[in-house]
SEDRENZA-529685 format. One record per residue (C-alpha): x, y negated, z; residue in one letter. Coordinates in nm, 2 decimals, always signed. Layout:
N
<<X; Y; Z>; a>
...
// end
This chain:
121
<<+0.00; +0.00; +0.00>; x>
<<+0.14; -0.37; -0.10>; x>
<<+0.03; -0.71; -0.01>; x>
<<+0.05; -0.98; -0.26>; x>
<<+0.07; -1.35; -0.22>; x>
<<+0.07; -1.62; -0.52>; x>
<<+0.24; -1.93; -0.50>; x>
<<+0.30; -2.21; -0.73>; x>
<<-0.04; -2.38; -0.84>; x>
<<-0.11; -2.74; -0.88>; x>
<<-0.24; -3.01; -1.10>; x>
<<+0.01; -3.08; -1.47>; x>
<<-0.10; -3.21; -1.71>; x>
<<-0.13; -3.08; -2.07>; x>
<<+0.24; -3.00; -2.20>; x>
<<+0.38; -2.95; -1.86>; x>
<<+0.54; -2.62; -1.74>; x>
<<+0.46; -2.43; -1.45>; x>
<<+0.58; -2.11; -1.26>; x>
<<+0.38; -1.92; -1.04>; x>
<<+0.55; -1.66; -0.76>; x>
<<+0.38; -1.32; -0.67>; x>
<<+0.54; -1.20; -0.32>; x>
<<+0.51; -0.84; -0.27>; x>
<<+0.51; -0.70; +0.08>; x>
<<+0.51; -0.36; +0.08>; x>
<<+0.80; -0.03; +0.08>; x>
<<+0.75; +0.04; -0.27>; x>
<<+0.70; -0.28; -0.45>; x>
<<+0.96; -0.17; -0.71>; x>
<<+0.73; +0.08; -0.82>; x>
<<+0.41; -0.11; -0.90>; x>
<<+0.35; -0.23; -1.27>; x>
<<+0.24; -0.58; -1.18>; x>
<<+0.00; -0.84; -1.38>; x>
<<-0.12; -1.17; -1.40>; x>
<<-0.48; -1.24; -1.40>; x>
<<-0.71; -1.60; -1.43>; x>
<<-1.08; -1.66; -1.42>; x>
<<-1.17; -2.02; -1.48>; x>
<<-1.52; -2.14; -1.35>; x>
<<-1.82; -1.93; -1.48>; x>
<<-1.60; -1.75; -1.69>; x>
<<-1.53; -1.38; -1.74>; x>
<<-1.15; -1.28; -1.57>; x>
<<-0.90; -1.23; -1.81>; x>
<<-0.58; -1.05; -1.81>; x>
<<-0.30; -1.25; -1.99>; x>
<<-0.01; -1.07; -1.82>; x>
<<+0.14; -0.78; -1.75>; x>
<<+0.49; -0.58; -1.72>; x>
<<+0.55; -0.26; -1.65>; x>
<<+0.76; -0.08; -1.37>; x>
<<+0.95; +0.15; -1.57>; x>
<<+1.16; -0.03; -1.86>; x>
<<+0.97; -0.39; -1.77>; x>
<<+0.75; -0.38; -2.11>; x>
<<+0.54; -0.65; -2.13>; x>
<<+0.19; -0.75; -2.21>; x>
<<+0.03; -1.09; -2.31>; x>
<<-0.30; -1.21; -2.40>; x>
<<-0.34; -1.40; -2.75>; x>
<<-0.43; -1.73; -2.57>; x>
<<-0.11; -1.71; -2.39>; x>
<<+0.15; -1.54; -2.60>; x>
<<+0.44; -1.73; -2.70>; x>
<<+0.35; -1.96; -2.41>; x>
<<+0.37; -1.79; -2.06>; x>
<<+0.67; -1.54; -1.98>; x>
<<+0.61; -1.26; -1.71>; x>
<<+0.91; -1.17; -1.57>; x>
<<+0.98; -0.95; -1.16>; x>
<<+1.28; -0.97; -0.95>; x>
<<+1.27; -0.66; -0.79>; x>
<<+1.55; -0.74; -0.57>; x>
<<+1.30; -1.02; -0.42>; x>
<<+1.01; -0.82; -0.45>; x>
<<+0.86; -1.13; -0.62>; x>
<<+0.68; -1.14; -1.02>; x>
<<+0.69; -1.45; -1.21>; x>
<<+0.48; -1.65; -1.46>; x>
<<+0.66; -1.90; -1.65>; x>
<<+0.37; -2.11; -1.79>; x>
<<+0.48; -2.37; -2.08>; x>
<<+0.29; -2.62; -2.27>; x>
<<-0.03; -2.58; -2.08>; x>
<<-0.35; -2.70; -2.20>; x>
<<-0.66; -2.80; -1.99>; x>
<<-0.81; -2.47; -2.08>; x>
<<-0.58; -2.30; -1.89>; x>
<<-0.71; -2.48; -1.60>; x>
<<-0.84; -2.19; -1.36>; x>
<<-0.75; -1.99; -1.08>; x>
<<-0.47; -1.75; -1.13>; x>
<<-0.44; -1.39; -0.99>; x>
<<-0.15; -1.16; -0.92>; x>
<<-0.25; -0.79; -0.91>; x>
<<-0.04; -0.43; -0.88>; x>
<<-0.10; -0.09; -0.98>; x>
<<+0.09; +0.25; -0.91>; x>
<<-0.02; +0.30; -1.29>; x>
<<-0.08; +0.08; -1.55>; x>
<<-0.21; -0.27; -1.54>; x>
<<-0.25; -0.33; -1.89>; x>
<<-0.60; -0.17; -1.88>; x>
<<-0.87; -0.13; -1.61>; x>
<<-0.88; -0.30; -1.22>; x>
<<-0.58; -0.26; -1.05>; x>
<<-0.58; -0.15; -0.69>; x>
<<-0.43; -0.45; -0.48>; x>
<<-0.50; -0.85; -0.58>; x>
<<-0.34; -1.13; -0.43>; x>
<<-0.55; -1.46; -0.27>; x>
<<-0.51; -1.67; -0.58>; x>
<<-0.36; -1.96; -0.66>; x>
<<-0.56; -2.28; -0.84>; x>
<<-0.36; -2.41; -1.16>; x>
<<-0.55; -2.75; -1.30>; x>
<<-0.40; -2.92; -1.62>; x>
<<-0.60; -3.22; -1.72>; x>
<<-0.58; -3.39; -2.06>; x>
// end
C-alpha cells in the first residue's frame, strides 16, 4: 500500500510552465507504474499521463503530448509533470495515481488529494 501526495499547483498564465511533484510513501513505491490524472469542473477525468515501472515507457493524451513530460525519480520516490505552454483549458484539478499493474488503462488503486492548476488567458 502507498500514499500519494501532489504538490506544485497554482495560477500561470497561458504560455507558462509548471511542474507538479507526486510524493510516494510507501515500501514499494519503485514498483508502482504511476500516472497523472485531471478533471476540470463538470468534466469527465482524463488521463494525460502515464509511465510505466519497468523500462519507464510513457503514455500521453493527445491534448497534452508534446506539451507535458512525465518523468519518476525513484531514488525520491517522487513522479513529475513537466507542464509547458499551458492553455486556460488545462485549468483543472490535477491527480497523481499508482497501480501494481498498469495505469494506462482502467482506475488505479491509490490517488493522491489533488492539486488545483488555474492558467487564465
Amino acid at each position: 500500500q502507498v500514499q500519494l501526495v501532489e504538490s506544485g499547483g497554482g495560477l500561470v498564465q497561458a504560455g507558462d510552465s509548471l511542474r507538479l511533484s507526486c510524493k510516494c510513501t510507501g515500501p514499494t513505491c519503485s514498483t508502482y507504474a504511476m500516472a497523472w490524472f485531471r478533471q476540470a469542473a463538470k468534466a469527465e477525468r482524463e488521463r494525460v499521463a502515464a509511465i510505466d515501472w519497468i523500462g519507464g515507457g510513457t503514455y500521453y493524451s493527445h491534448s497534452v503530448k508534446d506539451r507535458f513530460t512525465i518523468s519518476r525519480d525513484d531514488a525520491k520516490n517522487t513522479t513529475y509533470l513537466q507542464m509547458n505552454s499551458l492553455k486556460p483549458e488545462d485549468t483543472a484539478v490535477y491527480y497523481c495515481a499508482a497501480d501494481r499493474a498498469t495505469v494506462r488503462t482502467g482506475v488505479p488503486d491509490y490517488w493522491g488529494q489533488g492539486t488545483q492548476v488555474t492558467v487564465s488567458s
